[in-house]
SETIBA-980765 format. One line per field, with one value per residue (C-alpha): x, z, y; residue in three letters. Coordinates in Angstrom, 1 decimal. Each point is the difference from the previous one (the first is absolute). Layout:
x: c(X,...) .
z: c(Z,...) .
y: c(Y,...) .
r: c(ALA,...) .
This chain:
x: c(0.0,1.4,0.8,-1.7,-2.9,-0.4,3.7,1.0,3.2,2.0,0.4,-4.0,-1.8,-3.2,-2.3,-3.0,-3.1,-2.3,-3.7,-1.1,-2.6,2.1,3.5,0.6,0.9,-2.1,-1.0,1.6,2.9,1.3,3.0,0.7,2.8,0.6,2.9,0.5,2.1,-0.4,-3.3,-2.2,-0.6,-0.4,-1.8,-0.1,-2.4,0.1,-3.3,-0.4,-3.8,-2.1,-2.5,-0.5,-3.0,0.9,-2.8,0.4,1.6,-1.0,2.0,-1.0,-2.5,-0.4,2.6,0.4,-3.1,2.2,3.5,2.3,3.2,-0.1,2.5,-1.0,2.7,0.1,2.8,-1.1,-2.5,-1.9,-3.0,0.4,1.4,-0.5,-1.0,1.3,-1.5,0.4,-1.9,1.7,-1.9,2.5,-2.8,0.6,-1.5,0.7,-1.1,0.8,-1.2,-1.0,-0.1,0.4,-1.1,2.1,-3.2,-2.3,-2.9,1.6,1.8,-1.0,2.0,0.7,-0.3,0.0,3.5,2.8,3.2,1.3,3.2,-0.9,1.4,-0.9,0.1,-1.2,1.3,-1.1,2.4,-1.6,2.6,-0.2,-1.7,-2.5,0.7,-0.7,1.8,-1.3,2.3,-0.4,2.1,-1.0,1.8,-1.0,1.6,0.6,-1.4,-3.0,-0.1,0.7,3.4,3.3,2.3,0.6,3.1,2.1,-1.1,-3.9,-2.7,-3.5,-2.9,-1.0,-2.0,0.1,-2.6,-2.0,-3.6,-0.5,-3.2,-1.2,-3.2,1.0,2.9,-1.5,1.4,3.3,1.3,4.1,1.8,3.5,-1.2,-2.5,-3.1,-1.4,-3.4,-3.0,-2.2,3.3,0.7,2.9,-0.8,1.8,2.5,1.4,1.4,2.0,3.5,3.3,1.2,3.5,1.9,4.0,2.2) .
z: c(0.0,-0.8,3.1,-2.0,-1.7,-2.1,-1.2,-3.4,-1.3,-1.9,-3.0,-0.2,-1.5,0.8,-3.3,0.4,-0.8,-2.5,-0.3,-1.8,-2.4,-1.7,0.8,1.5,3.3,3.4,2.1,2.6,-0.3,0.7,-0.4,-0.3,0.5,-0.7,0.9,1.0,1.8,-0.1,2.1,-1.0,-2.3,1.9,-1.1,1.8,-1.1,1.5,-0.4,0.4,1.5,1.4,0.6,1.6,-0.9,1.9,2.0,-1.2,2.3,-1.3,-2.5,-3.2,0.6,-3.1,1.1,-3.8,0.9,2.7,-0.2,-1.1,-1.7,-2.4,-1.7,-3.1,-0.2,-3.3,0.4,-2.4,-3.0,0.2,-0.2,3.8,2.6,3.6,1.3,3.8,1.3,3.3,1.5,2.3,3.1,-1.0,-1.3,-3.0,-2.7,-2.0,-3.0,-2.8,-3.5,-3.3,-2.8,-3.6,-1.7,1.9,0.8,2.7,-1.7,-0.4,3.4,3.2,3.3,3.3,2.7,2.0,-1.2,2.5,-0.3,2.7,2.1,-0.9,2.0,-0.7,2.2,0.2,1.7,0.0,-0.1,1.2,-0.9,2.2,-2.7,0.2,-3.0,0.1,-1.9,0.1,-0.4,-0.6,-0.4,-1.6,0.8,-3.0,0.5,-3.1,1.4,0.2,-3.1,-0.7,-1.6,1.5,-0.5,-3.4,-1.7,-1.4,-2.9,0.7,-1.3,1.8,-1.3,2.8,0.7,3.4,0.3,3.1,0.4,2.2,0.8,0.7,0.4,-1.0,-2.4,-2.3,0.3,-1.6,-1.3,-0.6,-1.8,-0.5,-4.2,-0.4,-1.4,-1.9,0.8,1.3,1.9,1.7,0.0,1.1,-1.2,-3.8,-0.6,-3.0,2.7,2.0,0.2,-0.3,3.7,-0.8,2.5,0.5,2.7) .
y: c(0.0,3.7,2.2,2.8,-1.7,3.1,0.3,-1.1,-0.7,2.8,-1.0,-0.8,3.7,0.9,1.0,2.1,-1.2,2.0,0.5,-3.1,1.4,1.9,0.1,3.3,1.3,-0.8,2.2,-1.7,-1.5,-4.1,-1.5,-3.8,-2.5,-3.4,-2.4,-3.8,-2.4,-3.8,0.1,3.0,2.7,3.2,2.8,3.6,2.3,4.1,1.3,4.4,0.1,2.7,-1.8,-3.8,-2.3,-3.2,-1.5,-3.9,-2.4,-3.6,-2.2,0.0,2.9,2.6,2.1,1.2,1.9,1.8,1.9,-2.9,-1.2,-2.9,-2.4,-2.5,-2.5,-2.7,-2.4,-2.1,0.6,3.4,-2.0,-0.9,3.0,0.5,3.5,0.7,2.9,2.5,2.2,3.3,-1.6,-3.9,-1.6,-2.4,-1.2,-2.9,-1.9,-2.2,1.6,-2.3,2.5,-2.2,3.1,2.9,2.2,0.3,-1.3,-3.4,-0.9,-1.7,1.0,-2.7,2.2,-3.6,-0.3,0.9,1.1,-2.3,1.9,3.6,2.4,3.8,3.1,3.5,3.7,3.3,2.9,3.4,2.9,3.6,1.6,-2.9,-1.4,-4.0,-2.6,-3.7,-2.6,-4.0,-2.9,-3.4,-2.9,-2.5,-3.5,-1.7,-3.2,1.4,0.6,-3.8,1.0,-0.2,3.2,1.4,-0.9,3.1,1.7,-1.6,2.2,0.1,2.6,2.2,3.0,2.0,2.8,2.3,1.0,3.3,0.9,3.6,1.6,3.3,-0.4,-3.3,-3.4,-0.4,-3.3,-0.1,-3.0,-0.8,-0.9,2.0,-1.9,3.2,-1.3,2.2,-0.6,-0.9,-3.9,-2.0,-3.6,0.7,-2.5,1.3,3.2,-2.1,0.9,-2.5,-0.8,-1.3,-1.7,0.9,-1.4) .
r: c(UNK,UNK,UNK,UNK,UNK,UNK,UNK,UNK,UNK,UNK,UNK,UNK,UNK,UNK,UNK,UNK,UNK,UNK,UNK,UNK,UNK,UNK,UNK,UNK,UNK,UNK,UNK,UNK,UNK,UNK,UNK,UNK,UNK,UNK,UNK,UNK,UNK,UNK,UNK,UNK,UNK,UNK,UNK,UNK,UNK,UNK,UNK,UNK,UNK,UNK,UNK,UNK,UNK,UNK,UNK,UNK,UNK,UNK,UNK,UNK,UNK,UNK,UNK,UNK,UNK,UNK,UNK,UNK,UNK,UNK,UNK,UNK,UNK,UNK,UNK,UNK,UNK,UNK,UNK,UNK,UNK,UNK,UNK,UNK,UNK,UNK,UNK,UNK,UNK,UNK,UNK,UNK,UNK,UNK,UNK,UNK,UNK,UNK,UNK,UNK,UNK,UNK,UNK,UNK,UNK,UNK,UNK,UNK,UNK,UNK,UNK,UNK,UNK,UNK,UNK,UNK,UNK,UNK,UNK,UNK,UNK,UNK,UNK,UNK,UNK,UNK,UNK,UNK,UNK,UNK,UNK,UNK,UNK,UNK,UNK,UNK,UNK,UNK,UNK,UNK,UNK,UNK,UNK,UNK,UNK,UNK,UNK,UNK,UNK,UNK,UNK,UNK,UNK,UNK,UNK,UNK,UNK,UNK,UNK,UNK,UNK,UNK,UNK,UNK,UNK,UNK,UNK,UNK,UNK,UNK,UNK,UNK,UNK,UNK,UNK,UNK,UNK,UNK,UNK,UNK,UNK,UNK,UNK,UNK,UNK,UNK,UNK,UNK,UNK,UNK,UNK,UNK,UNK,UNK,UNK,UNK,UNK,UNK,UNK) .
């Protein structure tokens, strides 16, 4: 386990997530990381917010509904990814998505699926000028995934995106590859990004 659960290793850069409709630049702003070792992927998202909406506290609830961060891994064929999502208040959500057709329309999701060892974590940074930043860290062990660790130069597609809600501003919905889909949807294959491995 890291001493600083939030820590990533230097020569792992943070990229910005944009708005995922279109591309451009949130209103807030979230960074996210990802790195490995021979146990987990870790991913650390850093979320700007001015406004929480975290009420959920039960596995598997619809914390999408909510603030949230999200990750869509696919290992294997895009056809088959699993979605691992957390909410500012540590709740997760988990599920095994079928999509043979990459859309919405098409796809079936497991939320009875379980991705057995996850370890994920959440902290909320209040500056003096009251400023809050909201940051998460997923601990995704590859046997959970069914998979032992990724051999070097290994190439998963992945997508990592946030959902903020505010009543006053308009939901925004960020994405690491944008899916340039509105209304705004996540569940478009054909977005995901290369994850490539490198010792």
């Amino acid at each position: 386990m890291l001493e600083d659960p939030w820590a990533v290793p230097s020569s792992c850069a943070a990229v910005r997530l944009r708005r995922s409709t279109d591309g451009s630049v949130p209103r807030l702003a979230t960074t996210v990381s990802a790195y490995y070792d021979d146990r987990y992927l870790n991913v650390v998202f850093s979320c700007a917010d001015d406004y929480l909406e975290a009420t959920l506290l039960d596995h598997d609830a619809p914390i999408y509904e909510e603030d949230v961060v999200e990750v869509f891994l696919a290992p294997g064929s895009p056809a088959e990814y699993y979605e691992i999502d957390v909410s500012p208040m540590g709740t997760v959500f988990d599920a095994r998505v079928e999509s043979p057709d990459g859309v919405r329309e098409t796809m079936t999701a497991d939320a009875g699926w379980d991705c057995a060892g996850l370890l994920s974590g959440v902290r909320r940074l209040v500056e003096a000028n009251g400023s809050v930043t909201v940051d998460t860290t997923i601990r995704i062990p590859f046997r959970g995934l069914r998979r032992g660790p990724p051999g070097d130069g290994e190439v998963w597609r992945a997508n990592f995106f946030r959902v903020d809600r505010n009543p006053s501003a308009g939901d925004e919905y960020s994405a690491w590859r944008p899916t340039m889909k509105a209304p705004p949807d996540f569940h478009v294959v054909a977005a995901f990004g290369a994850l490539i491995f490198r010792w």
